[in-house]
C-alpha positions as CSV (number, residue, x, y, z in Angstrom):
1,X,0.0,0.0,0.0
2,X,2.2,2.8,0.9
3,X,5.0,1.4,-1.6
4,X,2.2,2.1,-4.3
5,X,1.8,5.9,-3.0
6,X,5.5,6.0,-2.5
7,X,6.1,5.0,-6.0
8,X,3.2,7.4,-7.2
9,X,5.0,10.1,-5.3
10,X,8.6,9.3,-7.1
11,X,9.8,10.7,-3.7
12,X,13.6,10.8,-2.0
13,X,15.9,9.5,0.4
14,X,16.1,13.0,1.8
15,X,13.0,14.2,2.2
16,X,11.5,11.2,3.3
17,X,13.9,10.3,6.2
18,X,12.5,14.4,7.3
19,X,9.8,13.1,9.3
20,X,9.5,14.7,13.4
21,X,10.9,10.9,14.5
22,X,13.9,11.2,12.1
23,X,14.9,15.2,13.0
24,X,14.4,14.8,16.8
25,X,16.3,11.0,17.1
26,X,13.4,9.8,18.9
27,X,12.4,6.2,18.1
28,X,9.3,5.6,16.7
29,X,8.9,2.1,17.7
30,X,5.5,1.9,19.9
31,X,5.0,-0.2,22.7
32,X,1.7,-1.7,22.5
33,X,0.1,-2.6,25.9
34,X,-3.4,-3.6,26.8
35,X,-5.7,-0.7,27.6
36,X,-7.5,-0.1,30.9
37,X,-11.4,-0.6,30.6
38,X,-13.6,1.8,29.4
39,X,-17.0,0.2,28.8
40,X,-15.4,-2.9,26.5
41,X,-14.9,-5.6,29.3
42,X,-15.0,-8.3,27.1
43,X,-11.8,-7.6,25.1
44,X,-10.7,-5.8,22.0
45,X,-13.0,-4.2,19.6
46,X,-12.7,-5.4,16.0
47,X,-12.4,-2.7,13.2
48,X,-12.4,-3.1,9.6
49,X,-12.9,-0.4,6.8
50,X,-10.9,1.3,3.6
51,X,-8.4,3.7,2.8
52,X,-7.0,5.9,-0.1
53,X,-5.0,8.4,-1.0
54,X,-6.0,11.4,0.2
55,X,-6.5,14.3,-2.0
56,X,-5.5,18.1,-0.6
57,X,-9.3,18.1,-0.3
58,X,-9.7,14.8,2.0
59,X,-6.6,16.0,4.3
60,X,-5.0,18.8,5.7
61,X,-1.6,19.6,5.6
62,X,0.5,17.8,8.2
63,X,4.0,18.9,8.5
64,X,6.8,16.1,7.6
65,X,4.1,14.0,6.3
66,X,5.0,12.1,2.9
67,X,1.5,12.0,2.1
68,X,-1.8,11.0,4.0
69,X,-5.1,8.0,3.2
70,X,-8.6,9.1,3.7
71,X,-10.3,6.4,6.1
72,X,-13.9,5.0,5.7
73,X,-15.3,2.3,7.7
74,X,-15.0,2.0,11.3
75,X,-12.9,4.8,11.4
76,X,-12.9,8.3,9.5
77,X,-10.2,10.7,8.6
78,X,-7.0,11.0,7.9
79,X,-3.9,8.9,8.4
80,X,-0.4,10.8,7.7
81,X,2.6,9.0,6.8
82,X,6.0,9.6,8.1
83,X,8.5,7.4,6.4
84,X,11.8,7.1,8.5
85,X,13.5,3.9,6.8
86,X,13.5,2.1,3.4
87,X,15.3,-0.2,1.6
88,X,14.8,-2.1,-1.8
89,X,16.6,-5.7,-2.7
90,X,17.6,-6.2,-6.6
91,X,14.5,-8.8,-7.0
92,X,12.2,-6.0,-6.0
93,X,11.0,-6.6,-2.6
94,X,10.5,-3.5,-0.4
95,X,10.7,-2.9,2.6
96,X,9.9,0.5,4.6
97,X,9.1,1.7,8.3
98,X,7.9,5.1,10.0
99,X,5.4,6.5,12.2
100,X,1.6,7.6,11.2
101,X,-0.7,9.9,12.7
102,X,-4.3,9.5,12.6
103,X,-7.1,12.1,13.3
104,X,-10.6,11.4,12.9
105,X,-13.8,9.4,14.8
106,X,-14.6,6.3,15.9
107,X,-18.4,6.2,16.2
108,X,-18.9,9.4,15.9
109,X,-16.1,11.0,18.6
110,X,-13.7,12.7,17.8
111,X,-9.5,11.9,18.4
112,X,-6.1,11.0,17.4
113,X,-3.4,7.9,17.8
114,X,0.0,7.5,16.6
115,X,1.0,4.0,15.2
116,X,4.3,2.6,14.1
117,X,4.4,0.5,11.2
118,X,6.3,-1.8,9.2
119,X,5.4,-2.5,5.3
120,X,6.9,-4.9,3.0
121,X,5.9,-5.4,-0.6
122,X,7.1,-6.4,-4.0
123,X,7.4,-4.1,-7.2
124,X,9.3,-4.8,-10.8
125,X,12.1,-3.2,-9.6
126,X,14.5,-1.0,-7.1
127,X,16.1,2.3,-7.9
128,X,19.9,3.1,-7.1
129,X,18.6,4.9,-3.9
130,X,16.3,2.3,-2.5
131,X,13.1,3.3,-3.7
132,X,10.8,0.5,-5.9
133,X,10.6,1.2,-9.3
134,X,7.3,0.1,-11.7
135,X,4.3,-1.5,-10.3
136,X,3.7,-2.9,-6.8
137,X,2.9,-6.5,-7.4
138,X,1.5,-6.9,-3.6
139,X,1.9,-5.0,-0.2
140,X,1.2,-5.6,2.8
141,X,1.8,-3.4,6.6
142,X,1.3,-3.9,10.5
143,X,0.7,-0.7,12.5
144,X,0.4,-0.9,16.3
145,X,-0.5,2.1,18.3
146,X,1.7,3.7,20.2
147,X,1.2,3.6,24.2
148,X,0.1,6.9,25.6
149,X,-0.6,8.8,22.0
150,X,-4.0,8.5,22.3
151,X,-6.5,11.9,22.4
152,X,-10.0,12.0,22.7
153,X,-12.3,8.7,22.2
154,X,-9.0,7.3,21.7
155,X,-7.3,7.9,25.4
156,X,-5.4,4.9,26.9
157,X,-6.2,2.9,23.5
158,X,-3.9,0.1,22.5
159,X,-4.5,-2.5,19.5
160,X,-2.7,-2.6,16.1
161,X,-4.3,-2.6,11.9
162,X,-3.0,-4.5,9.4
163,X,-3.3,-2.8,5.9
164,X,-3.6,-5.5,2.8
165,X,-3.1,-3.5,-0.7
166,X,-5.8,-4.1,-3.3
167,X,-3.9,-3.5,-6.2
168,X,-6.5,-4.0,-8.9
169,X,-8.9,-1.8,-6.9
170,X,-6.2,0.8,-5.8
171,X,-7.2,0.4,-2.2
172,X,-6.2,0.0,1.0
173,X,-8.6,-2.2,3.2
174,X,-7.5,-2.1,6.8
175,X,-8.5,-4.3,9.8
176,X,-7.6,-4.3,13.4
177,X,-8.3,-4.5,17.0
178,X,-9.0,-1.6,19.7
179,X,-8.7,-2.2,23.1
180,X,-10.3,0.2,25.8
């Protein structure tokens, strides 16, 4: 999925490794902890939707982001990307990591969550620099949320979406777990 956008993009090594994460030499690996109870007692929460690339009318600006999904489904809004690390291999497959920033609702309430995420996918090709060249063959990423960033209907939230790239629809379909 994001290999896709990134290739869509035709971004750079410097820019991309500009995120917040990257300039302040904090890590942006989440720890991922069950949540206290708020009303869910019997567990985590599934969640299951779409995403896309956003359009400058979906999303506002975020600064450092490389570029932000519009999300439908269980949760709405807008999910920015900050890529920190990527690498390509000579037979194509990619692989990339960083830190995302969601704001939006869930059920109608408003609030944010960071995540952390790992994708790995396959294209035709790398460039010199790392980056996948031609078409993404498949893609898929893991994000867990990051203890402590939640705001709003999202405070004290742990859990973690996996992202599965629908390459013929040009998609994102996400599911997860929330936990309260």
């Amino acid at each position: 999925m994001l290999c896709f956008v990134i290739t869509t993009l035709s971004c750079n090594k410097d820019v991309l490794l500009s995120s917040p994460a990257a300039q302040s030499g904090q890590s942006s690996t989440p720890v991922v902890v069950n949540g206290t109870s708020q009303g869910n007692t019997s567990g985590a929460t599934q969640i299951s939707g779409r995403s896309f690339l956003a359009t400058t009318d979906d999303c506002d600006y975020v600064a450092g982001a490389a570029f932000a999904l519009k999300l439908i489904g269980d949760l709405e809004g807008c999910w920015y990307v900050f890529i920190d690390e990527y690498e390509c291999s000579p037979s194509g497959t990619y692989r990339e990591s960083g830190s995302e920033y969601f704001i939006g609702t869930y059920k109608g309430e408003a609030g944010s969550f960071r995540t952390g995420y790992k994708f790995e996918g396959k294209y035709q090709g790398c460039s010199a620099d790392g980056a996948a060249l031609g078409l993404e063959i498949f893609g898929r990423c893991q994000h867990p949320i990051a203890q402590g960033s939640g705001t709003g209907v999202f405070e004290n939230v742990s859990g973690r979406f996996d992202f599965k790239d629908d390459i013929a629809a040009g998609n994102f379909p996400y599911r997860g777990h929330l936990s309260f």
